[in-house]
N, C-alpha and C positions, 0 to 999 in steps of 0.2 A: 503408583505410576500416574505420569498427570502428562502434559503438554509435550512434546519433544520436539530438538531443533537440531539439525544439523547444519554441515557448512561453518569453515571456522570465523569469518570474518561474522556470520551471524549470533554464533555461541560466542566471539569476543562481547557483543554489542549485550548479550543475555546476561553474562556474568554482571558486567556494572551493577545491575539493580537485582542481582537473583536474591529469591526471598530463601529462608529456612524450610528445607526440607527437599531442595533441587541435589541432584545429582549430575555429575558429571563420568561418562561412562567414557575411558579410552582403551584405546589398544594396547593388550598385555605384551611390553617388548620395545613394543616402537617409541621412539623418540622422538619424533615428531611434531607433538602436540606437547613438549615440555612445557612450552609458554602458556598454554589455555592451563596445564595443572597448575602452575603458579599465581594464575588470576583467579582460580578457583578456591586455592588454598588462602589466599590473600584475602579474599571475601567473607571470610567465617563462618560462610550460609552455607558453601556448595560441599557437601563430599565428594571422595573421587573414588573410583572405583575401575580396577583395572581386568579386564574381560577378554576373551576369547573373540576372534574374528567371529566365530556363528553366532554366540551372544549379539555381539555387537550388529552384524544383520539384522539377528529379528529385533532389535531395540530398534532401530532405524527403520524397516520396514525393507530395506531392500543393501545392495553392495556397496551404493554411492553415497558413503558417510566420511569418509577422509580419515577414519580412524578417531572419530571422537564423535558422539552422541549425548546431548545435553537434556535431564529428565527435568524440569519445572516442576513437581509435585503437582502436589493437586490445585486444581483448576480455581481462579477466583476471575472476578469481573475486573480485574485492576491491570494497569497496563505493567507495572512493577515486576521484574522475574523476567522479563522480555516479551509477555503477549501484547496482541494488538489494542487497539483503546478501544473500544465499542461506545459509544452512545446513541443516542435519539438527536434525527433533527432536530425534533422539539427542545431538546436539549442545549444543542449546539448551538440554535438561533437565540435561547433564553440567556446562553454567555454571551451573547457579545453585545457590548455598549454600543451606545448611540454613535452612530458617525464612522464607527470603528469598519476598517476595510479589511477584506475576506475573499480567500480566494477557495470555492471545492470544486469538485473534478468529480461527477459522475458517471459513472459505468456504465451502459445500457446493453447487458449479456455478453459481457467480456468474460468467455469460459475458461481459455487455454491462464492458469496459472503462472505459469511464466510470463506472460501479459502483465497481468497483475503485480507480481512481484515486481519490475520492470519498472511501473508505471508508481509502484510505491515508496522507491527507491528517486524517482524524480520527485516524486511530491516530496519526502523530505529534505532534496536541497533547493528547490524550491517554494520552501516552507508554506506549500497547501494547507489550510485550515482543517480540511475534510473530504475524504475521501467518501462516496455514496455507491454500493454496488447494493442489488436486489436481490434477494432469497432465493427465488429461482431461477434456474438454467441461468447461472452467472460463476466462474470461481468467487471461493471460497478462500480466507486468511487461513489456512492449512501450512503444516511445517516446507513444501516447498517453494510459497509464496517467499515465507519468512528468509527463506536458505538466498529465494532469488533475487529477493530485496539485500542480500547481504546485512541484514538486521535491522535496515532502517524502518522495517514495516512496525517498529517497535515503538517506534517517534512519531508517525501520523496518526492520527483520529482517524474511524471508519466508524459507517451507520450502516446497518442494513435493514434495509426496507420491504417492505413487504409489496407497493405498489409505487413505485419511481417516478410518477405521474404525476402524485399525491403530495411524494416527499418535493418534489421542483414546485408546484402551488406554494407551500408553506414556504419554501427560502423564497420568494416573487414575496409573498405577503410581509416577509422580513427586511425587502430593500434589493431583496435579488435579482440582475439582469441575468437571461439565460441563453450562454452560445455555443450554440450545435456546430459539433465539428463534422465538413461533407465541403469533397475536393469540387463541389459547383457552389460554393458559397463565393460570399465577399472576401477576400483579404487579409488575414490577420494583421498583415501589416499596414492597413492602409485605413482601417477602422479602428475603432477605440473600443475599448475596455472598460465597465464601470468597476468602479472600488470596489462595489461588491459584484462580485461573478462568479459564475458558474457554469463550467465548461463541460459540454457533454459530449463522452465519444461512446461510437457506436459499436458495436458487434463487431468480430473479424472479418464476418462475410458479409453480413447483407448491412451492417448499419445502422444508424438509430432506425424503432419503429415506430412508426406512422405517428400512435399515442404519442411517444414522447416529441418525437418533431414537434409537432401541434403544442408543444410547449414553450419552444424556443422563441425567444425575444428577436435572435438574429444566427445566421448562417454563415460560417466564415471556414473560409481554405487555409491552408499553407500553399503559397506560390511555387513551383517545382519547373524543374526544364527538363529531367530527367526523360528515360526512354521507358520507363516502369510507369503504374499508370496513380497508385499511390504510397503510401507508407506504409509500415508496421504499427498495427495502434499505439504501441507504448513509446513508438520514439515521434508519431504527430502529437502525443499526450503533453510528453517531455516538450517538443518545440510550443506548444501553444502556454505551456505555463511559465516557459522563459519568455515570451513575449507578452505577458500579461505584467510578470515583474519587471520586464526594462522598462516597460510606458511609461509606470507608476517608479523606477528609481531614482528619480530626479525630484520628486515631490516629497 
């Protein structure tokens, strides 16, 4: 047993690249999921295997599986099979060429999962270079990230970090401007954006901390008229990485 995904728009995205030794578990009866059997079968890699609703529970962990459960096999480092791409900043700053423009989005104790998936799901239409969430007290790329992102979490780059402070020094040492998102900054729309940038949102409640603020190059809002006082992090995420990309679609 290795990695599991549910959600079918996710386990479509997982079949593409599934390696040898995945399995694809559905519901004994239902018809449903005929189309995920036939991408399965068409792959050469996935078996299928047809199960009992309570199988299918504890495969999944709980009831909200839709009738099909996707097993990855056993675990590798590789994004292939539909896990997420893990590298080092160190990594990430060492790919990119001179001059080359980059856009990551770091997390600063973004717990609730749903958040995450949400926010991984913009990054890749978007096409973020990298996502940065910290080791602790942050979600984690777990199967209902993957479910939330509707499988795109399979297409971004993620680092995790151990000190988030650390990891924003090194992308600054590599050309990086860094902007903290917080509803008293300046403007997204009225400020600019460098080629290379680094967008950082904060916590659901309280916000970036103090450390990481103290990191930021500059402070920028989303402009609102509404009668609410801000956003949901994953959709200020979503709006500041469309507005990084319009500036720069014209060049």
């Amino acid at each position: 047993m290795g990695d599991k995904i549910t959600g079918i728009h996710a386990i479509e995205e997982a079949l593409k690249n599934a390696s040898h030794g995945s399995t694809l578990y559905l519901l004994r009866g239902d018809r449903r999921n005929s189309a995920l059997e036939l991408k399965a079968q068409s792959n050469g890699k996935t078996a299928v295997k047809k199960v009992s609703s309570q199988e299918l529970d504890r495969l999944a962990g709980s009831t909200d599986h839709r009738g099909a459960v996707l097993d990855l096999g056993s675990r590798t480092t590789s994004s292939r099979g539909g896990r997420i791409q893990e590298l080092s900043v160190e990594e990430f700053c060492a790919s990119l060429s001179d001059g080359e423009s980059a856009l990551v989005v770091a997390l600063d104790e973004i717990t609730d999962p749903h958040n995450l998936g949400a926010i991984l799901r913009s990054a890749d239409q978007f096409s973020v270079s990298l996502i940065i969430v910290p080791e602790r007290r942050s979600a984690s790329a777990n199967e209902t990230v993957i479910r939330v992102s509707s499988g795109a979490a399979q297409y971004v780059k993620m680092a995790t970090v151990t000190n988030l402070s650390r990891a924003l020094d090194k992308l600054k040492d590599s050309g990086f401007w860094v902007y903290g998102a917080d509803m008293n900054g300046e403007s997204s729309y009225e400020g600019k954006f460098s080629k290379r940038s680094v967008i950082v949102m904060g916590s659901e409640g309280s916000g970036m901390r103090s450390l990481v603020r103290a990191k930021c190059d500059h402070i920028v809002s989303i402009p609102m008229s509404g009668h609410i006082d801000s956003l949901n992090v994953s959709v200020a995420a979503g709006i500041l990485m469309y507005e990084y990309r319009r500036q720069f679609s014209t060049e």
